[in-house]
KELUMLO-173731 format. One record per atom (N, C-alpha, C): residue in one letter; x, z, y. Coordinates in steps of 0.001 Angstrom, whole numbers, plus 500000, padded with zeros to 6 digits. Each point is the difference from the previous one (the first is absolute). Example, Ala and Ser with C-alpha at 12.3 -4.5 7.8 and 13.67 -1.06 7.14 Angstrom:
2
a513190507800494310;a499110500000501190;a500900500000501200;s499650499280501050;s500820500060501190;s499230500730501090;
! end
This chain:
220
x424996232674423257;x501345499675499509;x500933501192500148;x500839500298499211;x501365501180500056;x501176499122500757;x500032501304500631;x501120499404500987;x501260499990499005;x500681498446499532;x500930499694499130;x501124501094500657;x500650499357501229;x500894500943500241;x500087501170500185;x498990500990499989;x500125501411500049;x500175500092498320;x499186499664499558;x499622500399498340;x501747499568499138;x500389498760500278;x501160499504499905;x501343501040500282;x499724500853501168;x500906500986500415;x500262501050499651;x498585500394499839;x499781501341499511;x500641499398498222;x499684499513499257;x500339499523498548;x501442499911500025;x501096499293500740;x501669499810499922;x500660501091501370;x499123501243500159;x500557501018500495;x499846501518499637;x499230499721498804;x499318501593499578;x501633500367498641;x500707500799500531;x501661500504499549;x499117501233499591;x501187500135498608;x500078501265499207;x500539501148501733;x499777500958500514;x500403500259500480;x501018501299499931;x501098500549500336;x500534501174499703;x500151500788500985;x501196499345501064;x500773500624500993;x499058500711501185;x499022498492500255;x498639500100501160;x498814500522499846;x500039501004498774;x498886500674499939;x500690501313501381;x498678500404500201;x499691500673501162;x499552501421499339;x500974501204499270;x499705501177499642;x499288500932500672;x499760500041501242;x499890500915500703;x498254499685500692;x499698498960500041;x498457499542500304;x499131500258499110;x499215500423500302;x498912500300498532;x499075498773499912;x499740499870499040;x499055498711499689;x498114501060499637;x499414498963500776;x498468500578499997;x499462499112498930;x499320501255499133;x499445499836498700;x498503498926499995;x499676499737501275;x499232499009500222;x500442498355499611;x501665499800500793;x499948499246499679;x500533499389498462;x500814501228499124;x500144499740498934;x498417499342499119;x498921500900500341;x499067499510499302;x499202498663500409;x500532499324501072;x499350498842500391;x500838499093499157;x501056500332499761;x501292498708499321;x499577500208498617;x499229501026499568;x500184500205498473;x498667499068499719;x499022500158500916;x498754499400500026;x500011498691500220;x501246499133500475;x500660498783500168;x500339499575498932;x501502500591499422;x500211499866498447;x498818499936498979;x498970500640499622;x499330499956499430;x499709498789499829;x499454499166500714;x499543498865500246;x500995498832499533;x501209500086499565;x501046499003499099;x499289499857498482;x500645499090499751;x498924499305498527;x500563501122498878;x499249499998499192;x499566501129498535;x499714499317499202;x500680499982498437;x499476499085499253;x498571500901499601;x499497501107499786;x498880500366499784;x499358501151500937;x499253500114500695;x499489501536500711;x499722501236499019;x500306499644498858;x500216501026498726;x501249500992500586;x501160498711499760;x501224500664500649;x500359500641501129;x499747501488500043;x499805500827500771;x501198500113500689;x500503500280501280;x501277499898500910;x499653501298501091;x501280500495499781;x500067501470500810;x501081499737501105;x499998500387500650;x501019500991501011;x500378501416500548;x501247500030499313;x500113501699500378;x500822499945500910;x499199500383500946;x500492500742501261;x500912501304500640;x501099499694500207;x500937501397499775;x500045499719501821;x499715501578500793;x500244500408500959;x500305501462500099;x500131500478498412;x500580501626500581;x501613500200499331;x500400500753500735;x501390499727499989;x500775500728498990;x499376500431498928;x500584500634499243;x499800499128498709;x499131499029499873;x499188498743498904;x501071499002500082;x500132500042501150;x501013498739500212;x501944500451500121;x500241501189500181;x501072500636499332;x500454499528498437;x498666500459499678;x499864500094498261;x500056498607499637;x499391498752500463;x500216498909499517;x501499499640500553;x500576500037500869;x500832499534500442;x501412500778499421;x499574501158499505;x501349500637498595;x499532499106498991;x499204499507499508;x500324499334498870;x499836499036500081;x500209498996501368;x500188498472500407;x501668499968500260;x500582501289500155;x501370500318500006;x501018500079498658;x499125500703498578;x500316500372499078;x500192498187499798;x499504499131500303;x499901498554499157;x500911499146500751;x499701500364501415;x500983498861500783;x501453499912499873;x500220501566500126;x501392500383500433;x501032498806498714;x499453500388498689;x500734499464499274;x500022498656499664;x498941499642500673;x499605498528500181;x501406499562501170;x499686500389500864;x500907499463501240;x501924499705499616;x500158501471499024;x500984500030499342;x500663498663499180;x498558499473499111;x500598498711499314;x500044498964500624;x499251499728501251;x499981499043501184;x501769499616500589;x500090501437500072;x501410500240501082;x500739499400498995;x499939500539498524;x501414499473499263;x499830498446499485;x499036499619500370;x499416498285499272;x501044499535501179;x499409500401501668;x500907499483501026;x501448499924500128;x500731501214499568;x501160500157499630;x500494498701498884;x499653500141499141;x500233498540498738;x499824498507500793;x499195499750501516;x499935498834500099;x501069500401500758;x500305500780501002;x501005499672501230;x499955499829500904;x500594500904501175;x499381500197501272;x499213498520500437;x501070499039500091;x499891499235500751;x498140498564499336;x500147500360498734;x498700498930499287;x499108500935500843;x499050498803500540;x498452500102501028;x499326501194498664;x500286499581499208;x498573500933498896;x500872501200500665;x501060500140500214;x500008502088500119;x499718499898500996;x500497499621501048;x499478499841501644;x498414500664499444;x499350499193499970;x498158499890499797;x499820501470499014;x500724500510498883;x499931500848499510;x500109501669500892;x501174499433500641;x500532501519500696;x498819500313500507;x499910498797501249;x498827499863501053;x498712501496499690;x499449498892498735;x498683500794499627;x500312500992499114;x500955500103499452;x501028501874499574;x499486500765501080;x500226499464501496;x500391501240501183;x498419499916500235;x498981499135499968;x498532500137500654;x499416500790498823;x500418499881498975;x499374500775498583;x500388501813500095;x500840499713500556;x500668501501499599;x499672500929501835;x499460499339500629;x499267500432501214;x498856500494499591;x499288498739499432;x498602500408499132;x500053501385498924;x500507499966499549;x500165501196499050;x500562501509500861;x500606499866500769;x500493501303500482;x499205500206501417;x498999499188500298;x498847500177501195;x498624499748499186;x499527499962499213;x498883499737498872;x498930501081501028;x500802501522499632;x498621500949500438;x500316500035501246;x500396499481500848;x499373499892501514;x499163499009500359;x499929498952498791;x498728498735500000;x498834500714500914;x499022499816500979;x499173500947499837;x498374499922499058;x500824498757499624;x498378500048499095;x500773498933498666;x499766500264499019;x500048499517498708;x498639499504499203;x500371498818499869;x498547499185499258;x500526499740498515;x498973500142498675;x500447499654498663;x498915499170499696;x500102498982499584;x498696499105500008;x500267499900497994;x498662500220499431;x499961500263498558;x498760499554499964;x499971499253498290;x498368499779499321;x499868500628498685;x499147500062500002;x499371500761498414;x499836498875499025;x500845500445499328;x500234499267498186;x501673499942500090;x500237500293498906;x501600499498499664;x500261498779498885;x501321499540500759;x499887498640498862;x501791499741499372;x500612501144500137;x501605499982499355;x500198499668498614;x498948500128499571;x500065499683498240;x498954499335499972;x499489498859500925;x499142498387499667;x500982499152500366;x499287498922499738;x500707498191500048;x500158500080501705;x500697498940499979;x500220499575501418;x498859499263500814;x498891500199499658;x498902499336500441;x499465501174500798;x499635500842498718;x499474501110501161;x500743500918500982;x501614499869499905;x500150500573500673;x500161499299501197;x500219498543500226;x499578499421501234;x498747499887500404;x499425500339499167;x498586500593500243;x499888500945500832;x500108501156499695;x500206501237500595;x500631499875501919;x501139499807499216;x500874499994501226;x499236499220501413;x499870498804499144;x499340498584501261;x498313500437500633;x499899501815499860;x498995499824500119;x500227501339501375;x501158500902500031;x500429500501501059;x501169499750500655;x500739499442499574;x500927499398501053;x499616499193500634;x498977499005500341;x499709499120500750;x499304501667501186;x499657500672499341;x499352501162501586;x501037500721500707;x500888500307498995;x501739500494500673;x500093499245501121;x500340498277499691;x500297498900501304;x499019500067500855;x498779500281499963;x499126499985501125;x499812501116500829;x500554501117499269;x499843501743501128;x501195499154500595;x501425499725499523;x500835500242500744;x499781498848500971;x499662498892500049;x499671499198501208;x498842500247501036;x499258500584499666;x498663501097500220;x501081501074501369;x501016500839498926;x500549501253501136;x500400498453500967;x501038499476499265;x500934499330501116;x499578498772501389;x498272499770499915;x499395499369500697;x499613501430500897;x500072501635499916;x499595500798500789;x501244500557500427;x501295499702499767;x501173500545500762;x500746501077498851;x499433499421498815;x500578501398498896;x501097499432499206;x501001500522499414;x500769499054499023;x499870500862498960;x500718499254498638;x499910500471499030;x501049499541499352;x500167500464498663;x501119499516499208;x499276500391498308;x500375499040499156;x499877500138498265;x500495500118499412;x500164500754499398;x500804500764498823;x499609500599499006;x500893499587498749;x498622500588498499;x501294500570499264;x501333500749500741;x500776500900499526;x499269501151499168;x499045500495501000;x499498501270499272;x499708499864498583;x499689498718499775;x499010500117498271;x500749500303499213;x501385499816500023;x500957500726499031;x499352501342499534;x499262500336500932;x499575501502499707;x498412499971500863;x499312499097499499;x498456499922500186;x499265500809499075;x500841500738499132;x498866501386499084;x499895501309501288;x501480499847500167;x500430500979500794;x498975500317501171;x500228498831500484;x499326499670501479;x498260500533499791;x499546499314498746;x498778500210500029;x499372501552499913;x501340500691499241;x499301501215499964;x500255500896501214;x500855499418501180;x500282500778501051;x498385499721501096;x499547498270499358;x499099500020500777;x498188499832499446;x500248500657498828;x498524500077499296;x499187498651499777;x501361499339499304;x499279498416499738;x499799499828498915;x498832499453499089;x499825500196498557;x500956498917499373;x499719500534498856;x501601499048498769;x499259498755499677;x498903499585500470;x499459498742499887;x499787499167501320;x500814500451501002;x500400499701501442;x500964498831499724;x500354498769500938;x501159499621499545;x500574499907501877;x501267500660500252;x500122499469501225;x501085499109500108;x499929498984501080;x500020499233499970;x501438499397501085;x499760500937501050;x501587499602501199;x499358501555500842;x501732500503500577;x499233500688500986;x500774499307501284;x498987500401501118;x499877499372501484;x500348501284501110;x501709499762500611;x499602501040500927;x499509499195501350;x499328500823500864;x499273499696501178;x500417500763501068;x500292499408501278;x500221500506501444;x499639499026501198;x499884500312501027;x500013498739500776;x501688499958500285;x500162498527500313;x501388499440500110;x500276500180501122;x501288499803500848;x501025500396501103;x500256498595500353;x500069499634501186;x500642498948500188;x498576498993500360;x499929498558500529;x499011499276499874;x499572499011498877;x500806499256499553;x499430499095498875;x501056499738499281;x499625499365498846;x501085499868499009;x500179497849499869;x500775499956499119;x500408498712500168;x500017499305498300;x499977498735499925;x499743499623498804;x501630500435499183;x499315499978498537;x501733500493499345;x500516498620499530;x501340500021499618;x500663498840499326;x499280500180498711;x499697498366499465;x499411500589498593;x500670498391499616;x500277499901498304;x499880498659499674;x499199499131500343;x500135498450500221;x498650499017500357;x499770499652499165;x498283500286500405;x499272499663498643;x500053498943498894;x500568498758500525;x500001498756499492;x500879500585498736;x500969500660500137;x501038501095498604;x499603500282499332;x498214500577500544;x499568500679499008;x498656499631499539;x499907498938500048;x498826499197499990;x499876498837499109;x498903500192499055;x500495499297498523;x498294498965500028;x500364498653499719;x498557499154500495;x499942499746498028;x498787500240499484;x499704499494498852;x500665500636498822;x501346500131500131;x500740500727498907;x501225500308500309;x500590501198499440;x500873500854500496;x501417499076500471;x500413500072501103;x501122499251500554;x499501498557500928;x499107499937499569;x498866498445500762;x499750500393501574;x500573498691500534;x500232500074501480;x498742498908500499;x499406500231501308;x499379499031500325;x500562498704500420;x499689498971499851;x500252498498499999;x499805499691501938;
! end
């Protein structure tokens, strides 16, 4: 049997992380490859669909991604700030906006001290197919994204997701010799975390978001 409550814990405590990454610890390339060898093991709609991880630990790779995770954010954060401005200090949406303004814009101006950067990508592109295949595609490495990062965060590592960069995923690819029939997918920075454990987040209850039979259908 799995121990419900560990598995339970580890699942409503694994946080995007920013502040509590730990820059200065180096992470051993052992255990990156035990988590990747973990991930692997999340469902694939085909073993056709080939799934990579690029591994960034030299510090000039991850410079380079992190100028052009900058070139995308910065102006991103910009329309954030002025959406907040239009609601007004005081409406919860800017509250919640500023909030993750100030954890976003940490992320971006500490990116290359990450000490290790993960890009998790599969081979085939699907921007100009139906929406089938591209939940195709997708549903076939993001389910391994969620499992490295619960993978680090069951060994003391945190992480955080972010798919800013793709604004400029040609870019990226040619800084990191990824072919044009690559598709990537989120990148993952990695450190071990500061502090001891994390705590569940406020989220809507599910019953909100939870539709029995047909859209708006509540259980009886």
């Amino acid at each position: 049997m799995i121990d419900l409550a560990a598995a339970d814990h580890l699942l409503t405590t694994t946080r995007g992380v920013r502040r509590r990454l730990d820059f200065q610890r180096p992470v051993e390339p052992e255990v990156l490859e035990e988590c990747i060898e973990i991930a692997l093991q999340a469902p694939v709609g085909s073993l056709a669909q080939k799934r990579h991880f690029i591994v960034l630990t030299d510090l000039q790779k991850r410079k380079a991604v992190a100028e052009l995770y900058g070139k995308s954010c910065y102006p991103y954060l910009e329309s954030r700030a002025r959406l907040a401005q239009e609601y007004g200090e005081q409406d919860p949406r800017s509250v919640l906006i500023t909030r993750n303004l100030q954890l976003a814009r940490f992320q971006a101006e500490t990116l290359h001290e990450v000490p290790v950067l993960v890009i998790l990508a599969i081979e085939g592109r699907v921007e100009n197919e139906d929406v089938m295949a591209q939940a195709s595609l997708y549903g076939s490495i993001l389910p391994a994204a969620w499992s490295f990062m619960l993978a680090l965060r069951a060994r003391g590592l945190g992480s955080c997701w972010t798919t800013l960069h793709l604004e400029y995923e040609k870019e990226t690819a040619r800084v990191l010799g990824i072919p044009d029939d690559v598709t990537q997918a989120v990148l993952l920075t990695v450190a071990y975390f500061t502090g001891t454990d994390f705590k569940p987040a406020p989220r809507l209850p599910g019953r909100e978001q939870t539709h029995w039979n047909t859209w708006g259908g509540r259980r009886q």
